[in-house]
N, CA, C and O atoms as CSV, one atom per row, in Angstrom:
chain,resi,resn,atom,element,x,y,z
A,1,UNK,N,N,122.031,67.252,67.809
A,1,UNK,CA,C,121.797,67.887,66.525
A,1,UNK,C,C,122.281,69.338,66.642
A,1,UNK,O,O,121.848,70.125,67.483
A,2,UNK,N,N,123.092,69.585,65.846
A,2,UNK,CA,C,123.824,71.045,65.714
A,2,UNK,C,C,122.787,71.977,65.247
A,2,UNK,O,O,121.719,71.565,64.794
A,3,UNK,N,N,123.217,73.825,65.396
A,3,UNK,CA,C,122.256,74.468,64.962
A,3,UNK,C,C,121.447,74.495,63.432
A,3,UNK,O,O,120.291,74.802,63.141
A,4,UNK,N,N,122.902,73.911,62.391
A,4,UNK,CA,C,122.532,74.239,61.058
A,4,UNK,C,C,121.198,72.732,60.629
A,4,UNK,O,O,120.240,72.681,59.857
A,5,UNK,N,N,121.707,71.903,61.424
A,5,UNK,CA,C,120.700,70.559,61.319
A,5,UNK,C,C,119.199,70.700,61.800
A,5,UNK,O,O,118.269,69.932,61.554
A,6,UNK,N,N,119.186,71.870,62.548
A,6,UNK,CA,C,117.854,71.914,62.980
A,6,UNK,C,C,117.118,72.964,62.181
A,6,UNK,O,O,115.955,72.798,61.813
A,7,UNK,N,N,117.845,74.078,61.916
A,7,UNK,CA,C,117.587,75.287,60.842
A,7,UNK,C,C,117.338,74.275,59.854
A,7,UNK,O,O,116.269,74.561,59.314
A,8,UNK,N,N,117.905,73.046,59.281
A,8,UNK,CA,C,117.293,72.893,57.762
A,8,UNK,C,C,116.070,72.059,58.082
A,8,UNK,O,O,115.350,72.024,57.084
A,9,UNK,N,N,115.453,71.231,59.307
A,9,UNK,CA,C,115.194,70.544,59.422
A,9,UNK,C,C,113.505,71.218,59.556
A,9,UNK,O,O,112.480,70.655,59.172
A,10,UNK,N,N,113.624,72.673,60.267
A,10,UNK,CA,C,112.683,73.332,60.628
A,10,UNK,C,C,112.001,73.918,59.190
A,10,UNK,O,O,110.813,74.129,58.949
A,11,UNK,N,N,113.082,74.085,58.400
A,11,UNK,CA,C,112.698,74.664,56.771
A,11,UNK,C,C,111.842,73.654,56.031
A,11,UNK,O,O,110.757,73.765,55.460
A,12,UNK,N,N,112.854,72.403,56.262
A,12,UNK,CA,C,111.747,71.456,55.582
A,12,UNK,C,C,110.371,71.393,55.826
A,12,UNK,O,O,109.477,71.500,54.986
A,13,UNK,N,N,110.226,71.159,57.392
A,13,UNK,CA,C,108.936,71.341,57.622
A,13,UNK,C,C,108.126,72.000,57.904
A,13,UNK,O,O,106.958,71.681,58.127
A,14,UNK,N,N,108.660,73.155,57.947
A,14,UNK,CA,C,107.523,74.618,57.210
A,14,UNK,C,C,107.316,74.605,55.886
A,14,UNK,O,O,106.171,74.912,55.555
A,15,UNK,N,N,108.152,74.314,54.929
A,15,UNK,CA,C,107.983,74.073,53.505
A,15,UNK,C,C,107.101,72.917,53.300
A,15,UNK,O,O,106.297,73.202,52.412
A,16,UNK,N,N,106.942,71.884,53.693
A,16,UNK,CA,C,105.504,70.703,53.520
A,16,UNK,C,C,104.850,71.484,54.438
A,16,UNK,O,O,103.716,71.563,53.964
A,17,UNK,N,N,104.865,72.058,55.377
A,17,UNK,CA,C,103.582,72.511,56.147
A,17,UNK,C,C,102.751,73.690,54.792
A,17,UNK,O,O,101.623,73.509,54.332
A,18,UNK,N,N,103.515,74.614,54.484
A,18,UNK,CA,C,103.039,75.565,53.819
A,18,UNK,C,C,102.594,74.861,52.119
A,18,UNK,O,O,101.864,75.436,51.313
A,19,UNK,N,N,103.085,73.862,51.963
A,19,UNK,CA,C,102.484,73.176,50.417
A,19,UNK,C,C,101.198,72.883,51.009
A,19,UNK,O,O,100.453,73.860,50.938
A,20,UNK,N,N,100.699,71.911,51.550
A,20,UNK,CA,C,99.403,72.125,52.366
A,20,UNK,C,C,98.159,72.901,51.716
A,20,UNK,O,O,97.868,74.082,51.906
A,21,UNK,N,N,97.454,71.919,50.860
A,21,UNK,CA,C,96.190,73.245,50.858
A,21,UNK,C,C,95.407,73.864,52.202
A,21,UNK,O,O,94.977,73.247,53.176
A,22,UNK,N,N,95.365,75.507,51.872
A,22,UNK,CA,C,94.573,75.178,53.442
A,22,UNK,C,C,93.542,76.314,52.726
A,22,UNK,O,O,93.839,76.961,51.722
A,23,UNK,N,N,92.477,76.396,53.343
A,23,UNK,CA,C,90.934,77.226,53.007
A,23,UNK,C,C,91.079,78.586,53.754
A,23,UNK,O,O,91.736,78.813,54.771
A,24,UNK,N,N,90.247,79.515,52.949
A,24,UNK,CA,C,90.658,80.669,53.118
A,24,UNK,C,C,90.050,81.100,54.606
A,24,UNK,O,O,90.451,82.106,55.192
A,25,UNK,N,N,89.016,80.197,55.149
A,25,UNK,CA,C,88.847,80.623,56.340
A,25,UNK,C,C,89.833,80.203,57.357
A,25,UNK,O,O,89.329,80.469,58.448
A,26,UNK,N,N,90.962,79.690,57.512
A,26,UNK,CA,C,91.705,79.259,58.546
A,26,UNK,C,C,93.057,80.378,57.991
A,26,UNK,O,O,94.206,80.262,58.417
A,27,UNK,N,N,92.764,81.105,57.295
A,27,UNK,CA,C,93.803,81.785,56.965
A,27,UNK,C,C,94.354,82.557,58.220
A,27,UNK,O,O,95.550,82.776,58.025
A,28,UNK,N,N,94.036,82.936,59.148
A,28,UNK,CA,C,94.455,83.545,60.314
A,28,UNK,C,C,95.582,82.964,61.102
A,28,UNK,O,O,96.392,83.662,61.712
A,29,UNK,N,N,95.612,81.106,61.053
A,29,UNK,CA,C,95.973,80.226,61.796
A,29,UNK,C,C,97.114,79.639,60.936
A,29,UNK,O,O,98.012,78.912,61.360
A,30,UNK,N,N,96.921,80.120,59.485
A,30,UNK,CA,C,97.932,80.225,58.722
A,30,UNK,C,C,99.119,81.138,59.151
A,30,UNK,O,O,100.173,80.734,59.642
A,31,UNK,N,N,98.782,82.442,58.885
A,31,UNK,CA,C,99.705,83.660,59.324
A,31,UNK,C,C,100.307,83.184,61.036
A,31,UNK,O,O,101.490,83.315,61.350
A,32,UNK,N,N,99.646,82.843,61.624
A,32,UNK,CA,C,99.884,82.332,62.878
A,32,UNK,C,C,100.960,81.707,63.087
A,32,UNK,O,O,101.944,82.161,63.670
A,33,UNK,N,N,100.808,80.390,62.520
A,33,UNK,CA,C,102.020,79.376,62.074
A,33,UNK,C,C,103.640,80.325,61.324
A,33,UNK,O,O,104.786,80.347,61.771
A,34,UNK,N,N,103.125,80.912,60.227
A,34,UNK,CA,C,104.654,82.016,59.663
A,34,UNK,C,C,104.798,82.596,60.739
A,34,UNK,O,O,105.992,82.481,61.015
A,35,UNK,N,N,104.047,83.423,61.892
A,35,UNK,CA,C,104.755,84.567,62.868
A,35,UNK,C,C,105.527,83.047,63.361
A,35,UNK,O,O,106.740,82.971,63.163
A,36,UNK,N,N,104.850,81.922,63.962
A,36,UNK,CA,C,105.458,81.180,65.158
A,36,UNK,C,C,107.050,80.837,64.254
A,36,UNK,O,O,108.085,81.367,64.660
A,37,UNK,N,N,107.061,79.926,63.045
A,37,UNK,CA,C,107.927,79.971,62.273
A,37,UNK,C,C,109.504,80.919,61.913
A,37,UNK,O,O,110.613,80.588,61.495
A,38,UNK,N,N,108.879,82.201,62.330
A,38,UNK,CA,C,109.565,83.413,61.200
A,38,UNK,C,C,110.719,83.268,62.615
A,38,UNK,O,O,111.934,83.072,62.633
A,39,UNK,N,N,109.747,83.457,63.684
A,39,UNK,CA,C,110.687,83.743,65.072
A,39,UNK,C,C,111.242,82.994,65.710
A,39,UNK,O,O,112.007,83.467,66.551
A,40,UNK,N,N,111.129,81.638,65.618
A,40,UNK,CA,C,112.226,80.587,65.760
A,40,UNK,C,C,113.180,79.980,64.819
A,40,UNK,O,O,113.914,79.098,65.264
A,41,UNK,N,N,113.309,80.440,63.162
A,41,UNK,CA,C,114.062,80.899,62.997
A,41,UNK,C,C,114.936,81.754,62.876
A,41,UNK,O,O,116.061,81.526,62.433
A,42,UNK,N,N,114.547,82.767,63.232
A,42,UNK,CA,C,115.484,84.044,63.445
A,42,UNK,C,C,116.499,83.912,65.099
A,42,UNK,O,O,117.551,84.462,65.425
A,43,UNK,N,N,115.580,82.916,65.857
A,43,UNK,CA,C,116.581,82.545,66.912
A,43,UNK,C,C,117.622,81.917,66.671
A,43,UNK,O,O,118.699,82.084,67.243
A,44,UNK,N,N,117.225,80.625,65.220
A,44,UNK,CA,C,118.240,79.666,65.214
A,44,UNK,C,C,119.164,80.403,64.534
A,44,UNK,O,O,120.325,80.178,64.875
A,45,UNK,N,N,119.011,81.174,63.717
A,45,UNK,CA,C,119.842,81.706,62.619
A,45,UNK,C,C,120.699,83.336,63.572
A,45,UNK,O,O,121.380,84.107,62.896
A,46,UNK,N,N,120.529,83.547,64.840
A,46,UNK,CA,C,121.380,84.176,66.004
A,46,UNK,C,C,122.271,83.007,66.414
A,46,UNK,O,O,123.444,83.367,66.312
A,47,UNK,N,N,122.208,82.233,66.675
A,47,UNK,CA,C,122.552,81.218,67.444
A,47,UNK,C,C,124.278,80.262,66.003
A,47,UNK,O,O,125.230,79.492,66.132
A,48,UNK,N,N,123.650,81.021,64.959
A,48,UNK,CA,C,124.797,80.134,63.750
A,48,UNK,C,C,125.817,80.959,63.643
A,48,UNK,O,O,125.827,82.148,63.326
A,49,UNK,N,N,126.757,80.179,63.956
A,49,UNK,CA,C,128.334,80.812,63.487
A,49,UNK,C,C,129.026,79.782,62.877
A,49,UNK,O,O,128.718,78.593,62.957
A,50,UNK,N,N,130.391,80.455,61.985
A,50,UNK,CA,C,131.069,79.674,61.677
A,50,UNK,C,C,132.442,79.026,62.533
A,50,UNK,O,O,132.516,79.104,63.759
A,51,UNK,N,N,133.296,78.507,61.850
A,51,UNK,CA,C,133.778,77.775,60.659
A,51,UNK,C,C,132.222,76.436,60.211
A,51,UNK,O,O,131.611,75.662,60.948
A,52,UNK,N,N,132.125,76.659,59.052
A,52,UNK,CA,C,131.275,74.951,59.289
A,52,UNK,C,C,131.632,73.667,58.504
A,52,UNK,O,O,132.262,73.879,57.467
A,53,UNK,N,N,131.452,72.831,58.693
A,53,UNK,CA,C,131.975,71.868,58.042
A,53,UNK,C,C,131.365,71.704,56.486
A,53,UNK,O,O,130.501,72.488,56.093
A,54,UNK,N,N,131.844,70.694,55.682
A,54,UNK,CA,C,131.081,70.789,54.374
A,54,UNK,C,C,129.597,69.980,54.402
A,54,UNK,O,O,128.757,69.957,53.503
A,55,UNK,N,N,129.545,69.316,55.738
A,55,UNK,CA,C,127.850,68.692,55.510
A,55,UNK,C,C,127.076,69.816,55.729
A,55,UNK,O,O,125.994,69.744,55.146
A,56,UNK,N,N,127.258,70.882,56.398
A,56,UNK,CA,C,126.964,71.708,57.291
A,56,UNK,C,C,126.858,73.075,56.007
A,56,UNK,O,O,125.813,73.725,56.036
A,57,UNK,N,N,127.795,73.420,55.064
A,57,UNK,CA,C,127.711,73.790,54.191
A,57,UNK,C,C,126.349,73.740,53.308
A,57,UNK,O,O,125.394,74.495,53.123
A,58,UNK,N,N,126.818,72.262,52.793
A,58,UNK,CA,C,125.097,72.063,51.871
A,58,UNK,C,C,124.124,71.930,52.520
A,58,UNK,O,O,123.010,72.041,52.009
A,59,UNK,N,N,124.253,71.739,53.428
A,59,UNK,CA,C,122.556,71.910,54.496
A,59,UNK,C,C,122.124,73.360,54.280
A,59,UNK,O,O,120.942,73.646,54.092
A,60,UNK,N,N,123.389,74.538,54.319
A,60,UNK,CA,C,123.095,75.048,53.967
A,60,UNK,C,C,122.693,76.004,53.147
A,60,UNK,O,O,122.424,77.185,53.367
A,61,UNK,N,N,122.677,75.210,51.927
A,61,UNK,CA,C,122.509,75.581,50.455
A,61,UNK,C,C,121.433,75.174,50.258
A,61,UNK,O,O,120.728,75.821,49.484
A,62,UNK,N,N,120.734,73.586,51.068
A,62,UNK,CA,C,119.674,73.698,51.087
A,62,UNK,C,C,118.758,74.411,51.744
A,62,UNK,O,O,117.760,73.948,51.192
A,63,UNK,N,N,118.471,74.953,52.275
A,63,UNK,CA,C,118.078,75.780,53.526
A,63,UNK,C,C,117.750,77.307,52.747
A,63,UNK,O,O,116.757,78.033,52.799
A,64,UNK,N,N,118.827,77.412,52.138
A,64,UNK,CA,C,118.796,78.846,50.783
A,64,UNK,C,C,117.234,78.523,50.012
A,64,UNK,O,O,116.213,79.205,50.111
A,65,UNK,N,N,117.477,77.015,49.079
A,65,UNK,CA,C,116.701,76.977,48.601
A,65,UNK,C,C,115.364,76.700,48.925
A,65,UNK,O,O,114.390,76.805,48.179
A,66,UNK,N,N,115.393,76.347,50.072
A,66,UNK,CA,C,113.660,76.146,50.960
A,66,UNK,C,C,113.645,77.676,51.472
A,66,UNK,O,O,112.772,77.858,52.321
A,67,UNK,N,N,114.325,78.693,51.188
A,67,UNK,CA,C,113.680,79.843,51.776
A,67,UNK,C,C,113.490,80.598,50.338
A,67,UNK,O,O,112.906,81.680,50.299
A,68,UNK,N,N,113.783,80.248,49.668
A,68,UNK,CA,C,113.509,80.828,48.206
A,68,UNK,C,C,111.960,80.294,47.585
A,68,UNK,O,O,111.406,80.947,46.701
A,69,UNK,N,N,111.452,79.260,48.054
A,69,UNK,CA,C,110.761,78.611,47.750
A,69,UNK,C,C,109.308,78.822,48.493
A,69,UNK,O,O,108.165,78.856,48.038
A,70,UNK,N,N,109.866,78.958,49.920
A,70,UNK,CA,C,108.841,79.708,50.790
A,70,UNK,C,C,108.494,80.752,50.552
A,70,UNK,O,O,107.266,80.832,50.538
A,71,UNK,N,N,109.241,82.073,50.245
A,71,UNK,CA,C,109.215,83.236,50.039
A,71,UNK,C,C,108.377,83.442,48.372
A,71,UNK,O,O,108.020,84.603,48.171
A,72,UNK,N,N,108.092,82.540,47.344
A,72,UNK,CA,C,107.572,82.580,46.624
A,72,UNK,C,C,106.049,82.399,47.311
A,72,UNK,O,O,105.108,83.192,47.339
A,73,UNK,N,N,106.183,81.002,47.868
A,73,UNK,CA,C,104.682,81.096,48.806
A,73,UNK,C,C,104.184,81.924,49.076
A,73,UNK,O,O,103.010,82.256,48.913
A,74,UNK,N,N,105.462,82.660,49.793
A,74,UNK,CA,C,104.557,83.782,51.467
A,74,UNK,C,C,103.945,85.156,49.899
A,74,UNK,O,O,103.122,86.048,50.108
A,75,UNK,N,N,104.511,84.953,48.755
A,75,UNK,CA,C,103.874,86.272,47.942
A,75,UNK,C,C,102.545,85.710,47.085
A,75,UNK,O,O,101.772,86.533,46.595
A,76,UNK,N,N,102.350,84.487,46.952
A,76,UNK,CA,C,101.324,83.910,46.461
A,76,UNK,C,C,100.157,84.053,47.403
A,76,UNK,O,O,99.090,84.318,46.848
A,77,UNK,N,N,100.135,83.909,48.980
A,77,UNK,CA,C,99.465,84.093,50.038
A,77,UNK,C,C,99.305,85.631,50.011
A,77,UNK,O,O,98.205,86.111,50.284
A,78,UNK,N,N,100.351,86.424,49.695
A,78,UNK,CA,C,99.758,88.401,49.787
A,78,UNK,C,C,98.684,88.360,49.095
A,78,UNK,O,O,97.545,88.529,49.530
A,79,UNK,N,N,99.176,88.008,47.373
A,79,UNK,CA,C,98.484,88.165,46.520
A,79,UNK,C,C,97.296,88.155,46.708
A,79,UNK,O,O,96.547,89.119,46.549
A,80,UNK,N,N,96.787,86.326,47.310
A,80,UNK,CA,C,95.091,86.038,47.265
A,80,UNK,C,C,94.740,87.148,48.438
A,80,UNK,O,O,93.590,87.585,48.481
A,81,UNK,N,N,95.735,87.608,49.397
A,81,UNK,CA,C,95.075,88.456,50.539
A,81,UNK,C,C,94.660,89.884,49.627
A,81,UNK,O,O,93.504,90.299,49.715
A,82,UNK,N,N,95.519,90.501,48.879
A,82,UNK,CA,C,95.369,91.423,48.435
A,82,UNK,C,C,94.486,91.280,47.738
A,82,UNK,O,O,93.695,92.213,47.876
A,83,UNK,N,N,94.005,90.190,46.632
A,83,UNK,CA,C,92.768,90.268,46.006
A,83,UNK,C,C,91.479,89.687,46.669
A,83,UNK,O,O,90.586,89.218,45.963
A,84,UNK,N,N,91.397,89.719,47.903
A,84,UNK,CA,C,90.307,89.788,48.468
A,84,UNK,C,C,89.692,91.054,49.035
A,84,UNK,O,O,88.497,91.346,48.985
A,85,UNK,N,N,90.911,91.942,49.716
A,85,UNK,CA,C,90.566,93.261,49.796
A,85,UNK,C,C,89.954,94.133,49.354
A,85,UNK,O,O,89.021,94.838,49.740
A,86,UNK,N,N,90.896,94.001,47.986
A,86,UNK,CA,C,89.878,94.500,46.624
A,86,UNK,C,C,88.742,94.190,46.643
A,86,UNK,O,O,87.933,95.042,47.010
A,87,UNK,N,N,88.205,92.670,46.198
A,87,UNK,CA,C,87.287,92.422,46.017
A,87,UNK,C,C,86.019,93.202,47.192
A,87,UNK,O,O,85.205,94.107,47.010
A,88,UNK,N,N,86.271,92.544,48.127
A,88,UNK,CA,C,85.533,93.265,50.069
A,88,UNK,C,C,85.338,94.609,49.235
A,88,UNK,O,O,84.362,94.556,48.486
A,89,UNK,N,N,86.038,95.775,49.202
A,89,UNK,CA,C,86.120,97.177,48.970
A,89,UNK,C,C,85.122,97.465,47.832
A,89,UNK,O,O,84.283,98.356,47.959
A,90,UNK,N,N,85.210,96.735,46.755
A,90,UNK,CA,C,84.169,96.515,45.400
A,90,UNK,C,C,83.348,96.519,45.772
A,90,UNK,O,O,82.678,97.495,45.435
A,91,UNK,N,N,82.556,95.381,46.880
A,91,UNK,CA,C,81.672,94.927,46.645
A,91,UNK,C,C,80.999,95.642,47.691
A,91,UNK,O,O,79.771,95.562,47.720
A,92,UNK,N,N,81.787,96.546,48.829
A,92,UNK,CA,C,81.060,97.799,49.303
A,92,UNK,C,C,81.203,98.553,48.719
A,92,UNK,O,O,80.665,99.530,49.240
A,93,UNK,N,N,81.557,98.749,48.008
A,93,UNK,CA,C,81.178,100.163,47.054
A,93,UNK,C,C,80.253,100.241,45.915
A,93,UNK,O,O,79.853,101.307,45.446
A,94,UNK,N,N,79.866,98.860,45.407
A,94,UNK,CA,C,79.159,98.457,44.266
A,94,UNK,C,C,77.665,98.095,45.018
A,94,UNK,O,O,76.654,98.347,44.363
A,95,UNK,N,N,77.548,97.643,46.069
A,95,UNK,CA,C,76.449,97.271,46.863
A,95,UNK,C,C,75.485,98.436,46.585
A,95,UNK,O,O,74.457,98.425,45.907
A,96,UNK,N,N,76.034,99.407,47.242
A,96,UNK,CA,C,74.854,100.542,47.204
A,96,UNK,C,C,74.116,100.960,45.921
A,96,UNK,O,O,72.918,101.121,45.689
A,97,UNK,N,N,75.009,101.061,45.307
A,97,UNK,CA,C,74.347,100.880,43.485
A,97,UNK,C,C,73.073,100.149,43.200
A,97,UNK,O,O,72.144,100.680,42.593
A,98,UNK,N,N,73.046,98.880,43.665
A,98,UNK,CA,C,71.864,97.933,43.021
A,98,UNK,C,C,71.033,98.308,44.219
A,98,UNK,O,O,69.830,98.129,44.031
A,99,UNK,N,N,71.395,98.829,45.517
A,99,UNK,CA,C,70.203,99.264,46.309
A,99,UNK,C,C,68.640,100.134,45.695
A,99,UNK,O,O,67.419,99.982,45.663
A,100,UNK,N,N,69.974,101.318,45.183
A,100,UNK,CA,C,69.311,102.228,44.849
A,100,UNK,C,C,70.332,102.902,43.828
A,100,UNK,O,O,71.394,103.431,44.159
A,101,UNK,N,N,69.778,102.784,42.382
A,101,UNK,CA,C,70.227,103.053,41.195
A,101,UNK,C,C,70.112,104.197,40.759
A,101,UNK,O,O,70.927,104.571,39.915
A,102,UNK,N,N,69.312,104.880,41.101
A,102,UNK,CA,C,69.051,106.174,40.969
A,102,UNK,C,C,69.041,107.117,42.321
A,102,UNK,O,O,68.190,106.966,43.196
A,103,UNK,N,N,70.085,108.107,42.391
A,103,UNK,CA,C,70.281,108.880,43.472
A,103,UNK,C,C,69.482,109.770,43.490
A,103,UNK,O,O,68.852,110.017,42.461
A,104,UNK,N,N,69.231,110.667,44.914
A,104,UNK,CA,C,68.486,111.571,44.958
A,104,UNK,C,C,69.009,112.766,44.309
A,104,UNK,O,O,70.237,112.754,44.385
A,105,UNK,N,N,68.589,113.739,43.734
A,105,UNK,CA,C,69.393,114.404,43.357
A,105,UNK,C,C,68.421,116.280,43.814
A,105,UNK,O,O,67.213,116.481,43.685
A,106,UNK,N,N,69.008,116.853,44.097
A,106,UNK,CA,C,68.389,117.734,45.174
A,106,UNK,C,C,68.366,119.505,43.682
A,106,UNK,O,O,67.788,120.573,43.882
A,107,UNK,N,N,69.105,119.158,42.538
A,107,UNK,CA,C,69.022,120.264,42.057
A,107,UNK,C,C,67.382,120.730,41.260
A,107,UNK,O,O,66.513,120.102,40.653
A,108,UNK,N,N,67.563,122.004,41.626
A,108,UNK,CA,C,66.196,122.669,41.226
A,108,UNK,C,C,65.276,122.775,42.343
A,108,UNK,O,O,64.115,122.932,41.966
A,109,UNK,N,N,65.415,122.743,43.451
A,109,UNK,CA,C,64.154,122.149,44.192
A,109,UNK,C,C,64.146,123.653,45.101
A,109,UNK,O,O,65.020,124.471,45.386
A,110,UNK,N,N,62.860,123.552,45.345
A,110,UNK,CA,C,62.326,124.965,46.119
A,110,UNK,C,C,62.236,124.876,47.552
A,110,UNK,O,O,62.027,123.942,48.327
A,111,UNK,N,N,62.484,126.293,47.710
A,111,UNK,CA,C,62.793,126.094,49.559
A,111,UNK,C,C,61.925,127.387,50.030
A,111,UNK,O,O,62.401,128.504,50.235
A,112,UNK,N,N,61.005,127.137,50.119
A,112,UNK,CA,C,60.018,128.648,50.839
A,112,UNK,C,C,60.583,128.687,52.237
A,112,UNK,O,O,61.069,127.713,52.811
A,113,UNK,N,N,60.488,129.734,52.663
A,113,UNK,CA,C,61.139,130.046,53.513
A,113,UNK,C,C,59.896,130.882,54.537
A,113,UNK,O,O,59.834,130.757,55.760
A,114,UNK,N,N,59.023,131.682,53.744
A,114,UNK,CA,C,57.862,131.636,54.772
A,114,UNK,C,C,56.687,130.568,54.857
A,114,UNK,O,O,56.063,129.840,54.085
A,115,UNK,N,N,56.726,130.885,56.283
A,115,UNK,CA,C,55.704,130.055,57.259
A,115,UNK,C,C,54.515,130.562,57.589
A,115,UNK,O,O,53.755,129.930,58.323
């Protein structure tokens, strides 16, 4: 199997791997999988030169379009990351509120100074 056959072959199946519902607690093992992913293709895609033939061509046209497709993924995955952040950050910052709703508030208050 030539390099461009394995580059599309690896796309495909990161692309069904990443359709995959997966739960937000394994999300770590998610990102895990894209680093392992990102860097064995970037080997295969060192490793491609031309002339290529025309099967070799639309393989890799497909290959275009499974990274177009992924790359919509990998921003759908920021997104929910980014709106969890938010959320986390809210909900420490909003926490203290229902602790205690009313702050201390120190103006007016007397300070004798003799003992």
């Amino acid at each position: 199997m030539n390099v461009v056959q394995r580059a599309f072959q690896m796309s495909q199946e990161f692309y069904e791997e990443m359709n995959k519902p997966f739960p937000k607690s394994e999300r770590d093992q998610l990102i895990l999988k894209i680093q392992g992913f990102l860097s064995k293709r970037e080997d295969l895609l060192k490793e491609m030169k031309g002339p290529y033939t025309p099967e070799e061509q639309q393989l890799g046209k497909q290959i275009i379009q499974y990274n177009q497709l992924i790359q919509e993924k990998f921003k759908f995955i920021q997104e929910e990351i980014k709106h969890d952040f938010l959320t986390t950050k809210n909900q420490k910052r909003n926490t203290p509120k229902y602790m205690n709703p009313y702050p201390v508030v120190n103006d007016g208050v007397f300070y004798d100074k003799r003992k």
